[in-house]
C-alpha positions as CSV (number, residue, x, y, z in Angstrom):
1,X,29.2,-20.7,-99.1
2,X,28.2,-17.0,-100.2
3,X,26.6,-16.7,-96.2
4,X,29.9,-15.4,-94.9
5,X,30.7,-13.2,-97.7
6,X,29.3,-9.6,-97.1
7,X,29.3,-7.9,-99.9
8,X,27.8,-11.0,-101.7
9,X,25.1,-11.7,-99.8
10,X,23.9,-8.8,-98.3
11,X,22.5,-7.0,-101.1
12,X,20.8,-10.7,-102.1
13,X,19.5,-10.5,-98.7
14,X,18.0,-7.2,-99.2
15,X,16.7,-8.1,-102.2
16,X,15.1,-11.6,-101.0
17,X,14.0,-10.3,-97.5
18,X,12.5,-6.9,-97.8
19,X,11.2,-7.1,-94.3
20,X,9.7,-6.4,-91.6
21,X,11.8,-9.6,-91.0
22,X,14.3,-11.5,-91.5
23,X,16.2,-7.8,-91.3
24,X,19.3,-7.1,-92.7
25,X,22.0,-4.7,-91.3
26,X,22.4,-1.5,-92.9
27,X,23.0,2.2,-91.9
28,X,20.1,2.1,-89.9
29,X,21.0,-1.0,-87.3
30,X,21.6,-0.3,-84.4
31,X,21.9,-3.3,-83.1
32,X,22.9,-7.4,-84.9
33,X,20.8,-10.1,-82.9
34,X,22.0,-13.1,-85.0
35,X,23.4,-17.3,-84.4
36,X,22.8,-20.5,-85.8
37,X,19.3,-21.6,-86.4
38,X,17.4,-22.9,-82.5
39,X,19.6,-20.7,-80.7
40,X,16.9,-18.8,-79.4
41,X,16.7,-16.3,-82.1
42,X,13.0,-15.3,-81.7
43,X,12.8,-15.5,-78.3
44,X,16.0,-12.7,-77.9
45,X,14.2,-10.8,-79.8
46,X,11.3,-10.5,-78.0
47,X,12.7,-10.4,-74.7
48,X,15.0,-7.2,-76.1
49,X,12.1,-5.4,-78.1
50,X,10.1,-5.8,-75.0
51,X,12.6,-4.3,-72.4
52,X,13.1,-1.1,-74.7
53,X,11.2,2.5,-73.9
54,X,11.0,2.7,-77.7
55,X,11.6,0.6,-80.5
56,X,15.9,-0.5,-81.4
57,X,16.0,-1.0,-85.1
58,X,17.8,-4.5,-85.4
59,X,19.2,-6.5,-87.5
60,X,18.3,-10.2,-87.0
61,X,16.9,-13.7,-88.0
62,X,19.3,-14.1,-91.3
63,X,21.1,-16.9,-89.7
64,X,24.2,-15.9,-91.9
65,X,27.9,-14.9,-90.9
66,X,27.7,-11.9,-93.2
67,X,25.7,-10.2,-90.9
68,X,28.1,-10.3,-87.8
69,X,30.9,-10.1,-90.1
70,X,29.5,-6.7,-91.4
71,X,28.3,-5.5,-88.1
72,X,32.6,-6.4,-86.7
73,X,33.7,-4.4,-89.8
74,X,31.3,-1.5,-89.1
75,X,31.6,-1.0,-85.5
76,X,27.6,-2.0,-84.5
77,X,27.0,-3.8,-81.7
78,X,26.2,-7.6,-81.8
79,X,25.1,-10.4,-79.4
80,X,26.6,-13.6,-81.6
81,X,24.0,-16.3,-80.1
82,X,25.5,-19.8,-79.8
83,X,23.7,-23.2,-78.7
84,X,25.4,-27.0,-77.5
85,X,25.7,-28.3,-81.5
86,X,23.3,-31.4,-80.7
87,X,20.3,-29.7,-79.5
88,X,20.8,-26.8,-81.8
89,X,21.2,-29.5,-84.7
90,X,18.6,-31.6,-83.7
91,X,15.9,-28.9,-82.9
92,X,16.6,-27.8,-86.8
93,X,16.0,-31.4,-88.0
94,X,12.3,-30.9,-86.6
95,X,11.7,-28.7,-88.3
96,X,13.4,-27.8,-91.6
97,X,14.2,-30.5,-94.4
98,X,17.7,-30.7,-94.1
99,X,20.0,-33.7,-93.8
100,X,21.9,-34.2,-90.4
101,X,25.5,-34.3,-92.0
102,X,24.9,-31.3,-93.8
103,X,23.5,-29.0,-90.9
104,X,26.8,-30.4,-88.9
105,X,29.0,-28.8,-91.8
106,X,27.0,-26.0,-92.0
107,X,26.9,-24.9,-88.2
108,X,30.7,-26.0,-88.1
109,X,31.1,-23.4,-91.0
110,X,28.8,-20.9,-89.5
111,X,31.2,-20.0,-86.4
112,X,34.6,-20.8,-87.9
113,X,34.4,-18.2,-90.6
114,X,33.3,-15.6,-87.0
115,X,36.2,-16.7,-85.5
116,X,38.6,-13.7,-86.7
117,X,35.9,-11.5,-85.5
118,X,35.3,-12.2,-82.1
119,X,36.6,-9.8,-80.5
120,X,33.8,-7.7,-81.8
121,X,30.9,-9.4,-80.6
122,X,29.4,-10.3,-77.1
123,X,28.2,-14.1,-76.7
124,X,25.1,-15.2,-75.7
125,X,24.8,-18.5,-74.6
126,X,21.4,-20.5,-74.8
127,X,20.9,-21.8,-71.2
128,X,21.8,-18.1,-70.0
129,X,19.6,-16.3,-72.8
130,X,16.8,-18.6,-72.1
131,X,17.1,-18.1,-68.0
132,X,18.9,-14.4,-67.1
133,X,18.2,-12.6,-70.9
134,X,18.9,-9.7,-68.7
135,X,22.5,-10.4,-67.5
136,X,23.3,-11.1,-71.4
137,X,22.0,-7.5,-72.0
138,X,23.8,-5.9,-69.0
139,X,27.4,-7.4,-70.3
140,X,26.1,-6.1,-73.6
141,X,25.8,-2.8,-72.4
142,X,29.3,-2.7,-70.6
143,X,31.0,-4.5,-74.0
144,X,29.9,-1.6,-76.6
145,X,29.1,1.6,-73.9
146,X,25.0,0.8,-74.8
147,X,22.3,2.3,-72.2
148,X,19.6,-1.1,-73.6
149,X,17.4,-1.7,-71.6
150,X,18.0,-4.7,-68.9
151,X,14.9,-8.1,-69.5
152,X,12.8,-8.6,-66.8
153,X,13.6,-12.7,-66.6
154,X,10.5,-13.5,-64.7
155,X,7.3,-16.0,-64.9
156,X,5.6,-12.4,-66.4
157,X,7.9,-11.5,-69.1
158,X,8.7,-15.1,-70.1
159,X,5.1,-15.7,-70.3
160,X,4.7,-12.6,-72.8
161,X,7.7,-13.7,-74.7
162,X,6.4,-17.0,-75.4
163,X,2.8,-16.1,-76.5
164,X,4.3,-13.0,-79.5
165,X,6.3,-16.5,-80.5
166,X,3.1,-18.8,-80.5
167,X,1.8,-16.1,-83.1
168,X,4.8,-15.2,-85.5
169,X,2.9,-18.2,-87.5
170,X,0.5,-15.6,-88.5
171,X,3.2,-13.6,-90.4
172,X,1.5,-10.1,-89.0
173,X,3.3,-6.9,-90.3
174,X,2.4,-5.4,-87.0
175,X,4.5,-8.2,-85.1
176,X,7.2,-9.1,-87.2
177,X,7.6,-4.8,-87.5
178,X,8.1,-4.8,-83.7
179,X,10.9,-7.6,-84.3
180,X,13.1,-5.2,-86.6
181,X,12.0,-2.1,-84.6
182,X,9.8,0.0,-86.6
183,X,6.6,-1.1,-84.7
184,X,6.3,0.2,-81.0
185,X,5.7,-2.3,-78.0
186,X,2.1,-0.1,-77.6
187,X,1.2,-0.6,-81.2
188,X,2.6,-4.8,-81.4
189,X,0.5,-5.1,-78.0
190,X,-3.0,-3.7,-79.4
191,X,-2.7,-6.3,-82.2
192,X,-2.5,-9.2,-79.7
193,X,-6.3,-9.7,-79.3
194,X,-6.5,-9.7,-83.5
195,X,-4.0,-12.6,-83.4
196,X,-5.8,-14.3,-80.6
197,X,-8.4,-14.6,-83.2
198,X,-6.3,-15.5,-86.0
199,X,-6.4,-19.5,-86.5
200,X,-3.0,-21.4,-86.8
201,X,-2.0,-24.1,-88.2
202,X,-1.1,-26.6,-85.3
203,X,2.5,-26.6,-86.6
204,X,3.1,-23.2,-86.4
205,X,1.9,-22.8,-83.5
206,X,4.6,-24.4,-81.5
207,X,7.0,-23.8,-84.7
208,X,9.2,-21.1,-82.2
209,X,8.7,-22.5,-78.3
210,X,9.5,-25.3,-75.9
211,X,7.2,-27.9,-76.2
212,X,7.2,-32.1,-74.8
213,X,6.8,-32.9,-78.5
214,X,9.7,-31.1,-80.0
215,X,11.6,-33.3,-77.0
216,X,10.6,-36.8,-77.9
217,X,11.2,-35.7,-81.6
218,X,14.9,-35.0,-80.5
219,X,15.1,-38.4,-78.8
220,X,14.3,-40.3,-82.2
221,X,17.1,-38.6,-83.9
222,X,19.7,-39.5,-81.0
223,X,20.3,-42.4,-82.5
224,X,21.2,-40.8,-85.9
225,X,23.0,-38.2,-84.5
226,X,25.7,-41.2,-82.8
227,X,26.4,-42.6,-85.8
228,X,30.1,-43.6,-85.9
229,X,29.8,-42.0,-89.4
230,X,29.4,-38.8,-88.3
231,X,32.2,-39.0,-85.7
232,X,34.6,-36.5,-87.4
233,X,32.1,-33.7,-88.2
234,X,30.3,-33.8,-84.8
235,X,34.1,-33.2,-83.2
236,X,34.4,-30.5,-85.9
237,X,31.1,-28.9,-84.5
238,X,32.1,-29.2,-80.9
239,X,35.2,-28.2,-81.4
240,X,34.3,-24.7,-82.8
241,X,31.7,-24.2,-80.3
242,X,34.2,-24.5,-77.5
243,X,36.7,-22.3,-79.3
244,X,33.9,-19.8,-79.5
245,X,32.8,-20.6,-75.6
246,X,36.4,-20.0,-74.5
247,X,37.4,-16.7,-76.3
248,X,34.1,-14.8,-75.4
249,X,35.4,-14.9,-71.6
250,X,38.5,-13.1,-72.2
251,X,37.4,-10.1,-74.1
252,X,37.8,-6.5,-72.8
253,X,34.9,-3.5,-73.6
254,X,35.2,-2.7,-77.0
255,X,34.7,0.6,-76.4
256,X,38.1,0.4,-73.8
257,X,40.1,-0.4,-76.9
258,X,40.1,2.7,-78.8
259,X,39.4,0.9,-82.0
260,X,38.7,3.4,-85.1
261,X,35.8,2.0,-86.4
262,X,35.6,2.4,-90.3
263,X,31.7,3.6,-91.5
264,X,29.3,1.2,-93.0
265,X,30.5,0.2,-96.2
266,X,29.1,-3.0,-98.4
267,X,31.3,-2.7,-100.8
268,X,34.7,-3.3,-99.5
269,X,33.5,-6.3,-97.4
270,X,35.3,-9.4,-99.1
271,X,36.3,-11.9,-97.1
């Protein structure tokens, strides 16, 4: 796969997603927000954007190893989010048309290859990013010397979390801009009443939250995903996500290291 090659597929990246979002590190980042797809990419990025006095330009929603890769090799800080391989799995069968064998190779592939580099990256879990967002950003904070600012994980913030990702089916500049950093929370929050107004289709609607529907679609697929066929490659999944589980408790602060940290540089990023 050219994902977890960074000079391959970043500048393709650029070239494909030429923002506000998906963004894609570069000189500017300040911050890599990146995991498998349903590993509550959108809502981390709300919850972060929204805790900020003023906008962190980050680099997120590629799902592609190249990106943490090139944040490791560049000395940027990154939150690697990782999810239980089933529910992640499933929750992208939903959605996207992709067979279930291939997503398992492809989210076994997806963390192996970040394996190398995890030393450089803190972890963020789903069932803690999607319950205490703010304790993920405080060991953040004490992993790369950051000063973010710390999510409110109550009913209130939630609440406002969930309703920017009920409207990122509208594709508006104004929210996906606050995403990547270049819009301000003031400025994303006087466009809410506009999108209020702005019909959606049904599907996009609930494309990014929680919902009892999503749930009993999962259940169908249980069956599928126990095939004795698929044995090997679920083990293969699991197996990487509790190699990555394991090593993200024993890291020290990067910045304790004293690591020299080379500049951004694409073009010596083979791997």
């Amino acid at each position: 796969m050219v994902f977890e090659y960074p000079a391959v597929y970043l500048p393709f990246a650029r070239r494909k997603y030429r923002g506000p979002s998906p963004a894609v590190i570069g000189s500017e980042t300040e911050l890599v927000i990146d995991g498998y797809f349903r590993s509550a990419n959108t809502f981390s990025v709300y919850a972060f954007q929204l805790s900020q006095n003023k906008p962190v330009r980050l680099a997120h929603h590629l799902h592609a190893p190249a990106q943490l890769i090139m944040a490791a090799r560049s000395g940027i800080p990154a939150l690697l989010l990782l999810r239980e391989p089933r529910d992640a799995i499933l929750s992208e069968l939903i959605y996207d048309d992709v067979a279930l064998p291939d997503a398992l190779v492809a989210y076994a592939r997806f963390y192996t290859c970040l394996l190398p580099y995890l030393d450089s990256f803190v972890v963020g879990e789903f069932a803690q990013v999607t319950s205490d967002f703010g304790a993920v950003i405080r060991r953040l904070n004490a992993f790369c010397g950051t000063s973010f600012g710390e999510f409110r994980h109550d009913a209130e913030g939630v609440r406002e979390c969930l309703a920017l990702m009920r409207h990122r089916g509208t594709s508006s500049e104004v929210l996906l801009g606050f995403e990547s950093g270049v819009i301000t929370r003031g400025e994303m929050r006087r466009e809410i009443p506009v999108l209020e107004r702005t019909p959606k289709p049904p599907e996009l609607h609930e494309a990014w939250v929680p919902s009892q529907e999503r749930s009993r679609a999962k259940a169908a697929l249980m069956e599928q995903w126990l095939s004795p066929r698929l044995a090997r490659l679920r083990n293969r999944a699991q197996g990487v996500y509790e190699q990555i589980r394991s090593a993200s408790g024993r890291l020290a602060p990067r910045h304790d290291r004293g690591r020299d940290d080379p500049p951004f540089d694409d073009v010596a990023c083979w791997h």
